[in-house]
PDB file of N, CA, C, O and CB in Angstrom:
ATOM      1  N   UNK A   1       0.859  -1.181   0.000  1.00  0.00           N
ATOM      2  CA  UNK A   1       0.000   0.000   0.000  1.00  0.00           C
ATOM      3  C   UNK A   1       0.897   1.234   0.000  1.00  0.00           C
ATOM      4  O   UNK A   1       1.957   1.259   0.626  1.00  0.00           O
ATOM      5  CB  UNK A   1      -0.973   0.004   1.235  1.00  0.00           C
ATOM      6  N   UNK A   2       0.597   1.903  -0.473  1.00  0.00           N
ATOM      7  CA  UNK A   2       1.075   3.483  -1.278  1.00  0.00           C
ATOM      8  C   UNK A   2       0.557   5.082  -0.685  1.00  0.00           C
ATOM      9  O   UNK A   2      -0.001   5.897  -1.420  1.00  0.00           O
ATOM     10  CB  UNK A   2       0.332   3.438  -2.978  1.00  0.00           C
ATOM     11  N   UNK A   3       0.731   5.222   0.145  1.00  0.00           N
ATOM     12  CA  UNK A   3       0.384   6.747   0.388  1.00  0.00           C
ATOM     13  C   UNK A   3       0.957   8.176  -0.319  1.00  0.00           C
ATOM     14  O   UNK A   3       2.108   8.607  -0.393  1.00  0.00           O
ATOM     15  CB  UNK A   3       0.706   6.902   1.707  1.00  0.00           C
ATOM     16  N   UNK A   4      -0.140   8.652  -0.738  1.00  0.00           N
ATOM     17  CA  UNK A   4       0.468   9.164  -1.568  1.00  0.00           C
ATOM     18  C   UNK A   4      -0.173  11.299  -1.100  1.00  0.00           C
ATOM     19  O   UNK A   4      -1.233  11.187  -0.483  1.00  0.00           O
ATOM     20  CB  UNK A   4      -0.013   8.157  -3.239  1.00  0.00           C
ATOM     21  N   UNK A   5       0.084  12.362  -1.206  1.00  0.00           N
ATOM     22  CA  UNK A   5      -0.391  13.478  -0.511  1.00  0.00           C
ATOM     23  C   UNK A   5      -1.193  14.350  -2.069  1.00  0.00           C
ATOM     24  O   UNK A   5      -0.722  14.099  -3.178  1.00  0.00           O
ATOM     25  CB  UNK A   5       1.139  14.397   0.446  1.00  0.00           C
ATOM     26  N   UNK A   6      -2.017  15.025  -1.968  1.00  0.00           N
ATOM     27  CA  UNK A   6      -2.382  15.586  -3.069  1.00  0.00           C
ATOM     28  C   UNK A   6      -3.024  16.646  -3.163  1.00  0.00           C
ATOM     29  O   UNK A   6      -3.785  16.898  -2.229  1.00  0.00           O
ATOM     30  CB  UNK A   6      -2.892  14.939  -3.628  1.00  0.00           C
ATOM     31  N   UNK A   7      -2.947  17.518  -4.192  1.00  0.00           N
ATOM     32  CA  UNK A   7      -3.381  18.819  -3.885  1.00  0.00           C
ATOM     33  C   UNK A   7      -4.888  19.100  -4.849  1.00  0.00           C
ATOM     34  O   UNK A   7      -4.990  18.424  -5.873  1.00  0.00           O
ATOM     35  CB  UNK A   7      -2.030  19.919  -4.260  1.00  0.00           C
ATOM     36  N   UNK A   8      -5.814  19.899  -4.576  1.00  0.00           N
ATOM     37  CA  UNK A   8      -7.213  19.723  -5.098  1.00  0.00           C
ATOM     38  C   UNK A   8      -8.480  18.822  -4.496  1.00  0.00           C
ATOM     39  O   UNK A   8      -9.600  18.652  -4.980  1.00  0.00           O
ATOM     40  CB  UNK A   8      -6.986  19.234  -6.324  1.00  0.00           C
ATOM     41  N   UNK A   9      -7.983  18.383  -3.448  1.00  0.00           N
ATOM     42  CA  UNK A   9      -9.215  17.151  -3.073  1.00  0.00           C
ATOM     43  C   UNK A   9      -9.925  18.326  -2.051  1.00  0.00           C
ATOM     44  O   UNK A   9      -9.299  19.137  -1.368  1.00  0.00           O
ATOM     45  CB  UNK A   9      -8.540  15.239  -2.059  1.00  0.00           C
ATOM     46  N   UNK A  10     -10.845  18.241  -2.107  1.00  0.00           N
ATOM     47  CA  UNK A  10     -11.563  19.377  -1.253  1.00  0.00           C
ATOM     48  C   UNK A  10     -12.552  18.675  -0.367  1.00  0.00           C
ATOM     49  O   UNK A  10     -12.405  18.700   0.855  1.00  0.00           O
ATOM     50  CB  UNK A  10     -12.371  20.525  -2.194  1.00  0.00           C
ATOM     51  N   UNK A  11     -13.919  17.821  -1.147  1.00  0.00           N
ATOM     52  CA  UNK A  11     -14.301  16.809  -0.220  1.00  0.00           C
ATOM     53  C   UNK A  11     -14.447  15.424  -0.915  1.00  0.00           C
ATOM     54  O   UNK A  11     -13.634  14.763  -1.561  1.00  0.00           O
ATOM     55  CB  UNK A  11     -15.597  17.217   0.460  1.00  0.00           C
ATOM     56  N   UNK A  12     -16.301  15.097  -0.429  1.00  0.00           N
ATOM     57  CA  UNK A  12     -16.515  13.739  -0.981  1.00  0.00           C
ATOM     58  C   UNK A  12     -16.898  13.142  -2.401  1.00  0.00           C
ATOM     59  O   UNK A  12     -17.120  12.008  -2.827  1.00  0.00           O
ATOM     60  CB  UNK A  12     -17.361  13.343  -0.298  1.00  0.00           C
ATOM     61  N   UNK A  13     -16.876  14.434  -2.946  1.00  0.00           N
ATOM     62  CA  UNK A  13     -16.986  14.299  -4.516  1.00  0.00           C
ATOM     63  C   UNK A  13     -15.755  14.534  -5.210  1.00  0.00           C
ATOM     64  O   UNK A  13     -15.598  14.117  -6.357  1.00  0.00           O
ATOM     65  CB  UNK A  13     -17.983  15.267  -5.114  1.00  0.00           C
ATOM     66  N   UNK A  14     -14.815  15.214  -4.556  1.00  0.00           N
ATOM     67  CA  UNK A  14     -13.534  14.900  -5.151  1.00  0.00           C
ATOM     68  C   UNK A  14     -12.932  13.219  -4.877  1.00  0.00           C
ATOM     69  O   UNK A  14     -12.511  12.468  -5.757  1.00  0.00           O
ATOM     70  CB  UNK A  14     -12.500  16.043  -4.492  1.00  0.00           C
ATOM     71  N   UNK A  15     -13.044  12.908  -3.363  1.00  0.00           N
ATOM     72  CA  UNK A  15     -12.945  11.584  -3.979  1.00  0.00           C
ATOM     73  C   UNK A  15     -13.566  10.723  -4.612  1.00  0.00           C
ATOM     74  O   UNK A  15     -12.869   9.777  -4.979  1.00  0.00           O
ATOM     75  CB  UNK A  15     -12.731  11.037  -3.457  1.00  0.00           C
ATOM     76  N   UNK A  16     -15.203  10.673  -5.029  1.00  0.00           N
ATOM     77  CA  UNK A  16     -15.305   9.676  -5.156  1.00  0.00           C
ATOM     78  C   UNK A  16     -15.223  10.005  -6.932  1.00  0.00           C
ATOM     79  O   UNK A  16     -15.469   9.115  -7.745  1.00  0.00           O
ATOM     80  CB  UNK A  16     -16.464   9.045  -4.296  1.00  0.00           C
ATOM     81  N   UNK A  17     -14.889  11.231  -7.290  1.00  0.00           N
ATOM     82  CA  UNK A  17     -14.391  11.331  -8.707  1.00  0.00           C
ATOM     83  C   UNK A  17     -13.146  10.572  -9.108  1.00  0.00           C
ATOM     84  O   UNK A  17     -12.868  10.159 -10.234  1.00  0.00           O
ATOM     85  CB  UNK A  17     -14.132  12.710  -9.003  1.00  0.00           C
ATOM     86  N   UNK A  18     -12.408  10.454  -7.935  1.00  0.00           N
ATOM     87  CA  UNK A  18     -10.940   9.751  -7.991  1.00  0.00           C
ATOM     88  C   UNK A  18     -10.806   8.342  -7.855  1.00  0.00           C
ATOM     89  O   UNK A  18      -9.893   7.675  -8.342  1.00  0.00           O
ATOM     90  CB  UNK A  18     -10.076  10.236  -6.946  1.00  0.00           C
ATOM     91  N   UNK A  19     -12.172   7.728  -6.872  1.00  0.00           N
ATOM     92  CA  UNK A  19     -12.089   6.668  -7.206  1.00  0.00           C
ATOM     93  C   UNK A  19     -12.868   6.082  -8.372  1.00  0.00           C
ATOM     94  O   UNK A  19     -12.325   5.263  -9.114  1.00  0.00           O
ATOM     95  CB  UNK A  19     -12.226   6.175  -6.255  1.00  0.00           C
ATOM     96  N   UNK A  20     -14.363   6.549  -8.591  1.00  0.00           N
ATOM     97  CA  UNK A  20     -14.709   6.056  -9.876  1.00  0.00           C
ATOM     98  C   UNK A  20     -14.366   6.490 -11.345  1.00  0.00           C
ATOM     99  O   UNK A  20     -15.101   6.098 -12.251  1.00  0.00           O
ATOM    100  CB  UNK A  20     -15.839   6.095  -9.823  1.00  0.00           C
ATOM    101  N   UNK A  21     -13.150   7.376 -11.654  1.00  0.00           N
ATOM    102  CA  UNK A  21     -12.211   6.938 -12.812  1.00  0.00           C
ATOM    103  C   UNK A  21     -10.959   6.233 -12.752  1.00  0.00           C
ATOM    104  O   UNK A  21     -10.167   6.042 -13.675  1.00  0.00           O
ATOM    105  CB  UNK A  21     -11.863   7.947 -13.435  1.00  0.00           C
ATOM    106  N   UNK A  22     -10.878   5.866 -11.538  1.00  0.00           N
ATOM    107  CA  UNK A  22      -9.231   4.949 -11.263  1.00  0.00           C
ATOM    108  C   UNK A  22      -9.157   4.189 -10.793  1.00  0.00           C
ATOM    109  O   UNK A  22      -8.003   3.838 -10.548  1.00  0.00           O
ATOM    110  CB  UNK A  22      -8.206   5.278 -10.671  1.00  0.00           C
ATOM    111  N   UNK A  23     -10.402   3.230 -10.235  1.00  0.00           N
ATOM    112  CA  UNK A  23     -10.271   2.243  -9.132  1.00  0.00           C
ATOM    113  C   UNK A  23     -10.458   1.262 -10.541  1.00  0.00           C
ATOM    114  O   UNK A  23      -9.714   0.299 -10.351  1.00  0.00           O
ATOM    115  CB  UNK A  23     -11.536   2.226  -7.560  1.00  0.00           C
ATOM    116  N   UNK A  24     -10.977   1.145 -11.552  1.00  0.00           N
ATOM    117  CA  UNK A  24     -10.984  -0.639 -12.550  1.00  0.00           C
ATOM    118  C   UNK A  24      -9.484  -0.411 -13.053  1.00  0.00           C
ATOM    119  O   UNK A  24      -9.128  -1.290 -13.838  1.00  0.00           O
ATOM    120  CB  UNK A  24     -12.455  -0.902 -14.403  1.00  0.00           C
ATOM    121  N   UNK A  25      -8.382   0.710 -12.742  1.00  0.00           N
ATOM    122  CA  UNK A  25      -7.384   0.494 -13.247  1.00  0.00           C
ATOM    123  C   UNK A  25      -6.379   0.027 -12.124  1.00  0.00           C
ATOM    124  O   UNK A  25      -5.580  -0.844 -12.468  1.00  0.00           O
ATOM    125  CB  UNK A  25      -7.082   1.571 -13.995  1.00  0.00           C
ATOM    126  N   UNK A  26      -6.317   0.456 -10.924  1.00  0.00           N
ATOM    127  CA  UNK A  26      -5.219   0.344  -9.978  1.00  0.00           C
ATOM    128  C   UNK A  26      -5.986  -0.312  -8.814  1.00  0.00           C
ATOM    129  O   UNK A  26      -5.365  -0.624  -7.797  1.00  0.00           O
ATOM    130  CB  UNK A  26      -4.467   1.803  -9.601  1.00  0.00           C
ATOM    131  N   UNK A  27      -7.718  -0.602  -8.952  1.00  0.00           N
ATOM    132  CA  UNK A  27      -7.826  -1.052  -7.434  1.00  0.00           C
ATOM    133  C   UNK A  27      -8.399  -0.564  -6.506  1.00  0.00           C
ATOM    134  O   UNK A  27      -9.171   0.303  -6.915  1.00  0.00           O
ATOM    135  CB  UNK A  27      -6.902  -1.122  -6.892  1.00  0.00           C
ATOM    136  N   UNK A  28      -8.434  -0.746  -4.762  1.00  0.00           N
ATOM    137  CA  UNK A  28      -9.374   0.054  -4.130  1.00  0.00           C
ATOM    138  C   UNK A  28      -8.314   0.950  -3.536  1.00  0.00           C
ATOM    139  O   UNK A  28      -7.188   0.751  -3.079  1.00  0.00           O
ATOM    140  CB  UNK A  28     -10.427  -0.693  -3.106  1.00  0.00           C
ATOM    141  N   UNK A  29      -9.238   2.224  -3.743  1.00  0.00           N
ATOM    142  CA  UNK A  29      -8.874   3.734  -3.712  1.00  0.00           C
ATOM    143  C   UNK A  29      -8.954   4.290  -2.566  1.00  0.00           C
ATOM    144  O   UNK A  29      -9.983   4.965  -2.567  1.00  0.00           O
ATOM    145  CB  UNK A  29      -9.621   4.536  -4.502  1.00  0.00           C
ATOM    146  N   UNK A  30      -8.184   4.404  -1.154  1.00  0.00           N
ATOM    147  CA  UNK A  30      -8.775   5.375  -0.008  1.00  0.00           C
ATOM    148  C   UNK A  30      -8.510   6.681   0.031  1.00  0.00           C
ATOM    149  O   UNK A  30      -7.311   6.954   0.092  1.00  0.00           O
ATOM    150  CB  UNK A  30      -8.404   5.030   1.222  1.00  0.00           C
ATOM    151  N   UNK A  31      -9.343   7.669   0.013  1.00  0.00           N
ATOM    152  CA  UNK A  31      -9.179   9.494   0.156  1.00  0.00           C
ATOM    153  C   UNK A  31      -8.891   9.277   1.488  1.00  0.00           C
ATOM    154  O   UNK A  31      -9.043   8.069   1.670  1.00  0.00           O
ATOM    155  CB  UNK A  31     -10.678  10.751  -0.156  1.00  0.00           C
ATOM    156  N   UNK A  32      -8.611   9.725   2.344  1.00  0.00           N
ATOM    157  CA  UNK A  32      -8.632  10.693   3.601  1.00  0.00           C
ATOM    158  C   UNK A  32      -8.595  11.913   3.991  1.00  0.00           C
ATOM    159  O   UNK A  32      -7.714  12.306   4.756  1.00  0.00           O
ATOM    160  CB  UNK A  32      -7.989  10.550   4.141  1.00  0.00           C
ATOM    161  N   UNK A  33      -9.865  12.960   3.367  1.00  0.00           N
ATOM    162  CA  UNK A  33     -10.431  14.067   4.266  1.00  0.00           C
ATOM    163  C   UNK A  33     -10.403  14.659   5.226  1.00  0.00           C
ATOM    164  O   UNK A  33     -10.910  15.778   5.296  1.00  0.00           O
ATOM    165  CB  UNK A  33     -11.077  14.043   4.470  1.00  0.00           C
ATOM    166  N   UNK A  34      -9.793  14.064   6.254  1.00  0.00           N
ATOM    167  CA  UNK A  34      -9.096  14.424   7.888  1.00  0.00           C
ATOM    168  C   UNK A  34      -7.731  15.138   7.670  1.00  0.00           C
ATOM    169  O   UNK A  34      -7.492  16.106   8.392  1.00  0.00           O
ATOM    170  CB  UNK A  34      -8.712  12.853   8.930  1.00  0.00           C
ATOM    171  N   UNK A  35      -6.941  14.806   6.872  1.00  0.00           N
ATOM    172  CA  UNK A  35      -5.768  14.857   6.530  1.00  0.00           C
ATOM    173  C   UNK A  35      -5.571  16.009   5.946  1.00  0.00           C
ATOM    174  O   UNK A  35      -6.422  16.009   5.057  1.00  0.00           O
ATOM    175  CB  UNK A  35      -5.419  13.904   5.869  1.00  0.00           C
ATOM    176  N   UNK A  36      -4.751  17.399   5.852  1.00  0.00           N
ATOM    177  CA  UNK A  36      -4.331  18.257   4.845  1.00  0.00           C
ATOM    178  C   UNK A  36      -2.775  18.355   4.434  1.00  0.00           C
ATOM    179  O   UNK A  36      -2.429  18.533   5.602  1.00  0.00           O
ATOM    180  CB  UNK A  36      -4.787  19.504   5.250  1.00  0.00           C
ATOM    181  N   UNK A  37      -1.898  18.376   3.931  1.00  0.00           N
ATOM    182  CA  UNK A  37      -2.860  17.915   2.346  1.00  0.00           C
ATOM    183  C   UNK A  37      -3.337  16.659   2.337  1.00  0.00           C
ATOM    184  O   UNK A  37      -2.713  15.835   3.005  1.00  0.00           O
ATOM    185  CB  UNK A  37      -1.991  17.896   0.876  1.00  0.00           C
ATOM    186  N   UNK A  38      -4.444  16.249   1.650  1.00  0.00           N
ATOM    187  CA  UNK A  38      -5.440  15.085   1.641  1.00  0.00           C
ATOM    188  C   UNK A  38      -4.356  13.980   1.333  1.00  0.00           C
ATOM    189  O   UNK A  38      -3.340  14.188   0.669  1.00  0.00           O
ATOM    190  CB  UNK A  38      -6.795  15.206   0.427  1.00  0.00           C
ATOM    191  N   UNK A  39      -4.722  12.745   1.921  1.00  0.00           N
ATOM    192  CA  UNK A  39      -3.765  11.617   1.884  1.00  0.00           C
ATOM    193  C   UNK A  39      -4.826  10.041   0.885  1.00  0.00           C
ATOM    194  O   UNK A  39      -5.799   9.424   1.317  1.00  0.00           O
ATOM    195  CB  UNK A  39      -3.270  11.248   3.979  1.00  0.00           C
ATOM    196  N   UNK A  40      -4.145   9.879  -0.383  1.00  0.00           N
ATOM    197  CA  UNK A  40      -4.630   9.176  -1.120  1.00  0.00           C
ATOM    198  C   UNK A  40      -4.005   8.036  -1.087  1.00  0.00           C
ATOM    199  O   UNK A  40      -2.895   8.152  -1.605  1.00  0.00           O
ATOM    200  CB  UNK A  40      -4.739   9.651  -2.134  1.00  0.00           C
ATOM    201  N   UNK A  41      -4.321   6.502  -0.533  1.00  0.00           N
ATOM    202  CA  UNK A  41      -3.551   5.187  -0.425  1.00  0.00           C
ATOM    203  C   UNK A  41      -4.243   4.194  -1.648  1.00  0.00           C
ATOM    204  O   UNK A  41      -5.407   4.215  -2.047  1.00  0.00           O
ATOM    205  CB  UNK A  41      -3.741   4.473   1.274  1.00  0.00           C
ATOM    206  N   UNK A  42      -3.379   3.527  -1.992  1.00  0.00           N
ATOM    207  CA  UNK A  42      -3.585   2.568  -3.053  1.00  0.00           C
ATOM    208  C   UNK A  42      -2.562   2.008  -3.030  1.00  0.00           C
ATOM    209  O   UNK A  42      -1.442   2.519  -3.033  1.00  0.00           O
ATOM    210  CB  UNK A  42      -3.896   2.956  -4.308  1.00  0.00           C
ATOM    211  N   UNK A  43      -2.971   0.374  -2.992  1.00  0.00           N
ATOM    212  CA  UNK A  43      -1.974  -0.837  -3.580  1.00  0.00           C
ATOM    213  C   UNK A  43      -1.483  -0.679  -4.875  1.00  0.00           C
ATOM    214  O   UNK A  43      -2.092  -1.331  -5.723  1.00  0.00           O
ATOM    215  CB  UNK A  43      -2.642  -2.195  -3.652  1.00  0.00           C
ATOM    216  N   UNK A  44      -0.392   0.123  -5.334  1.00  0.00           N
ATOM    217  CA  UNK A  44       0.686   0.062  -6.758  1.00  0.00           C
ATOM    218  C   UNK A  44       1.594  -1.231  -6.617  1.00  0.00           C
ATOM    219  O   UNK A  44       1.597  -1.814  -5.533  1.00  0.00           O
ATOM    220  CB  UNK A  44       1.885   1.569  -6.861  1.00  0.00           C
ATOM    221  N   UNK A  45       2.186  -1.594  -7.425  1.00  0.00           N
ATOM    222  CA  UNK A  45       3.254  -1.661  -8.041  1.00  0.00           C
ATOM    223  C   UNK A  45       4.609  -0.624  -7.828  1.00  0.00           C
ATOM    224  O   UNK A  45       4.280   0.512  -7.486  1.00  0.00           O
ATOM    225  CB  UNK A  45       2.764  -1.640  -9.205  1.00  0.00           C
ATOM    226  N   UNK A  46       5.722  -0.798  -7.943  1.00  0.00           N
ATOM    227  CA  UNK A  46       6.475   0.475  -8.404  1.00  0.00           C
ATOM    228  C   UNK A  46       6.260   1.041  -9.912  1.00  0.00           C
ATOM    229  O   UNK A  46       6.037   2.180 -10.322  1.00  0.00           O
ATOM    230  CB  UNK A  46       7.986   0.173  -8.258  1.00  0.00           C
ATOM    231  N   UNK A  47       6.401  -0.104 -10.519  1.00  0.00           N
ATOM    232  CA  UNK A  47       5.972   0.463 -12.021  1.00  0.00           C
ATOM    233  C   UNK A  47       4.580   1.276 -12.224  1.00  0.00           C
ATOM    234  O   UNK A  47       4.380   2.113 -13.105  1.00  0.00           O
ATOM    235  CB  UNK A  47       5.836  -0.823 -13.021  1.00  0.00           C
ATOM    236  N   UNK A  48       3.630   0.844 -11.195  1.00  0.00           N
ATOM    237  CA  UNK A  48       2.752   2.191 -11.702  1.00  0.00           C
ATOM    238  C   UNK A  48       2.272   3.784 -10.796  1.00  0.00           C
ATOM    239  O   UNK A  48       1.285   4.519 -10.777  1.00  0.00           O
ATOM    240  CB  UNK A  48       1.331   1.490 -12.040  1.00  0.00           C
ATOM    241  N   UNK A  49       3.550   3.741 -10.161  1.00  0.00           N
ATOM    242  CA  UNK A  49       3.456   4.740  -9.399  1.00  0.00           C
ATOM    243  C   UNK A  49       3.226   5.922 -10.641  1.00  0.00           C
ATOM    244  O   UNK A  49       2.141   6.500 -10.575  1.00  0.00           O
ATOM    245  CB  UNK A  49       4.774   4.839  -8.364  1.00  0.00           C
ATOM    246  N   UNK A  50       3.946   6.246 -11.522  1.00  0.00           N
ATOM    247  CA  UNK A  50       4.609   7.512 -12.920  1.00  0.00           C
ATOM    248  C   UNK A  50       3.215   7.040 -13.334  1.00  0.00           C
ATOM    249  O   UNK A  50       2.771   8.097 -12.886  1.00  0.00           O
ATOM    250  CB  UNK A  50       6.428   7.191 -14.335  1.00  0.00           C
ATOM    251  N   UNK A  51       2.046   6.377 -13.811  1.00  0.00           N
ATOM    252  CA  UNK A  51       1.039   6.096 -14.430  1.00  0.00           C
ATOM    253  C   UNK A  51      -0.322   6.765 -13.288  1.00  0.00           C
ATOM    254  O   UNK A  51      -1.208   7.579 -13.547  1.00  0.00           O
ATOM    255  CB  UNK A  51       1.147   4.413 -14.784  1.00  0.00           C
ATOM    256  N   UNK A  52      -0.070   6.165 -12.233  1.00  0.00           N
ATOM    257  CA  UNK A  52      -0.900   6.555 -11.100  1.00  0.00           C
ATOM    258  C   UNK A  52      -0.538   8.103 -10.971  1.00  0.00           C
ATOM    259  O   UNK A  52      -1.448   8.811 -10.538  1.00  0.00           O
ATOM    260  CB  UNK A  52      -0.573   5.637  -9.696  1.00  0.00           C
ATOM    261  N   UNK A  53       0.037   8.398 -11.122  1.00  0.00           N
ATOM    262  CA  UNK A  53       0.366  10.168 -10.548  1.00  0.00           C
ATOM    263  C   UNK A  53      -0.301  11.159 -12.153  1.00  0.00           C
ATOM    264  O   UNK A  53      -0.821  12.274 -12.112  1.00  0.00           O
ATOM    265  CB  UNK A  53       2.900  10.553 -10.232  1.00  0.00           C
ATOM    266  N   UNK A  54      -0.130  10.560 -13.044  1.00  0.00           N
ATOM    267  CA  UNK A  54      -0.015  10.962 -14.300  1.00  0.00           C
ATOM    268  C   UNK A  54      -1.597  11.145 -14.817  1.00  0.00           C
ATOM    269  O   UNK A  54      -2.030  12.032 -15.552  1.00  0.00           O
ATOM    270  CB  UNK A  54       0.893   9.899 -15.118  1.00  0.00           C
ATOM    271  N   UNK A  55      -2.349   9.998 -14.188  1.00  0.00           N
ATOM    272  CA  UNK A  55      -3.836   9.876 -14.280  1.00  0.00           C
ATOM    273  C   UNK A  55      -4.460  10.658 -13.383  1.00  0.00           C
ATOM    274  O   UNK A  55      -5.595  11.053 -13.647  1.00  0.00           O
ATOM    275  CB  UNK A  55      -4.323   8.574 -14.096  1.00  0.00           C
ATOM    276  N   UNK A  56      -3.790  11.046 -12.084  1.00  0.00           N
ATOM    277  CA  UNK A  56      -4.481  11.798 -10.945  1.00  0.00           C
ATOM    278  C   UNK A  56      -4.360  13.770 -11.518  1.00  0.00           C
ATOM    279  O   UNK A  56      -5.201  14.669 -11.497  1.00  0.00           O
ATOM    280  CB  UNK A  56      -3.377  11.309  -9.141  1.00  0.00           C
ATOM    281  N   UNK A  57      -3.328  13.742 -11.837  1.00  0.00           N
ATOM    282  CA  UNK A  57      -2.749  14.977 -12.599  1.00  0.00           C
ATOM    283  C   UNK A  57      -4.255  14.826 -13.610  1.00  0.00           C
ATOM    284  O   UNK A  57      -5.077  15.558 -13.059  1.00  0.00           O
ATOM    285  CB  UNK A  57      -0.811  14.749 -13.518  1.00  0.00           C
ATOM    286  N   UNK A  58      -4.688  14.385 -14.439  1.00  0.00           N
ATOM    287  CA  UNK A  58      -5.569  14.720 -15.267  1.00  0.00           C
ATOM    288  C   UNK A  58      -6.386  15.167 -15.338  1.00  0.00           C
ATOM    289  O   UNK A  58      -6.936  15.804 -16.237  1.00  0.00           O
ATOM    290  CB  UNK A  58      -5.831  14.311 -15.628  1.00  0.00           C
ATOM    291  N   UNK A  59      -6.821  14.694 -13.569  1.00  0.00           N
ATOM    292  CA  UNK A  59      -8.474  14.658 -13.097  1.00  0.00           C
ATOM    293  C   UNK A  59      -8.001  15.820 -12.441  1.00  0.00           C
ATOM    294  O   UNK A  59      -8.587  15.710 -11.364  1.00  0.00           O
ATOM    295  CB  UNK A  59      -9.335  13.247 -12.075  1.00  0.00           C
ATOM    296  N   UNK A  60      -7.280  16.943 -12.360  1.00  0.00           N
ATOM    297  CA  UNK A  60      -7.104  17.378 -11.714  1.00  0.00           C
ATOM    298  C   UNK A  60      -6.382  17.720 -10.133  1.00  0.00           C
ATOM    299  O   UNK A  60      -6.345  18.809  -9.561  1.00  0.00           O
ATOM    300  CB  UNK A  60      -7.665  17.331 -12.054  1.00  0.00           C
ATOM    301  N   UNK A  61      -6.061  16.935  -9.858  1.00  0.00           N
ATOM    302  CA  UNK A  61      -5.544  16.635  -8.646  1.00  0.00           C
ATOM    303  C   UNK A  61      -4.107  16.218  -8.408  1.00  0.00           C
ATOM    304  O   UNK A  61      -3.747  15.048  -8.544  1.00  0.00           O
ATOM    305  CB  UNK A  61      -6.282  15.747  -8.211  1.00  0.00           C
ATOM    306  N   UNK A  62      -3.303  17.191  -8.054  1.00  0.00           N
ATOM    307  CA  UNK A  62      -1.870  16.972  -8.297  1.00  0.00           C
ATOM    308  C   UNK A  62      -1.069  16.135  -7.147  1.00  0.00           C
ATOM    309  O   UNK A  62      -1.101  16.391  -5.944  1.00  0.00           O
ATOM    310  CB  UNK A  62      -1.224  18.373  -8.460  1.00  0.00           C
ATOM    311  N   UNK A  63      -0.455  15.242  -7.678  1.00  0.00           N
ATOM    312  CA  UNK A  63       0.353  14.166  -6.442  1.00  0.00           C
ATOM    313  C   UNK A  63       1.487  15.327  -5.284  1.00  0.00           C
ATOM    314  O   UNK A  63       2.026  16.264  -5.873  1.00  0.00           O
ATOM    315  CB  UNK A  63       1.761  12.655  -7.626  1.00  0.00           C
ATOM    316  N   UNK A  64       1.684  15.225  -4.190  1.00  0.00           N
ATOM    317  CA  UNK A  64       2.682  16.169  -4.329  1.00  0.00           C
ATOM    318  C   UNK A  64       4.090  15.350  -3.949  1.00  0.00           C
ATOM    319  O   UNK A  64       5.218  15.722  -4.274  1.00  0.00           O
ATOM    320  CB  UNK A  64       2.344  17.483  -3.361  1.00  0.00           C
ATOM    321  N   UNK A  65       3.817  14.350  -3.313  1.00  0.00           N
ATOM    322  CA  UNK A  65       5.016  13.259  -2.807  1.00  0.00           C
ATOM    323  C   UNK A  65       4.049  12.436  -1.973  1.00  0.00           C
ATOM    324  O   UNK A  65       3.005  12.603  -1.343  1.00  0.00           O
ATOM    325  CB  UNK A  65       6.509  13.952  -1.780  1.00  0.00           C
ATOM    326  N   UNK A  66       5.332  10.981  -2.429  1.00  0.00           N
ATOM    327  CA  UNK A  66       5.030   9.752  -1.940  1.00  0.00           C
ATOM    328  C   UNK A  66       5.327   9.387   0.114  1.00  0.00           C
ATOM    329  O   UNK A  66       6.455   9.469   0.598  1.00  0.00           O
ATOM    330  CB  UNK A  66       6.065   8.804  -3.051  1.00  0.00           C
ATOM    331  N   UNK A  67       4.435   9.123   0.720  1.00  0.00           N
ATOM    332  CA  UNK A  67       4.519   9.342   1.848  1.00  0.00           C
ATOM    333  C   UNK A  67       5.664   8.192   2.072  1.00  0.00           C
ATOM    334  O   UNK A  67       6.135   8.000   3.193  1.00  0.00           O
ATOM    335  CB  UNK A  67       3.164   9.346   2.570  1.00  0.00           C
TER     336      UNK A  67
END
């Protein structure tokens, strides 16, 4: 599991925008809302960390570092 920090998540429609365009690709998706900057965990790979950051960047929501 992957923690990852991100900038743009505001509430529960930002995540669940994040998980229902990215969870049939990487899996189950946790936001955490408690957290600033918001803390996004997902089971990667190393290889798809650069894919995972790259897809979150799209939707808007910028990675800022890997916890």
């Amino acid at each position: 599991m992957k923690t990852f920090e991100a900038n743009n998540i505001h509430c529960q429609n930002c995540a669940n925008t994040i998980k229902n365009a990215l969870e049939d690709d990487f899996g189950k998706i946790e936001v955490d809302l408690s957290k600033e900057p918001r803390q996004v965990r997902v089971d990667l790979k190393d290889s798809e960390v650069e894919k995972f950051k790259s897809e979150m960047a799209d939707l808007g929501f910028d990675v800022i570092k890997e916890l």
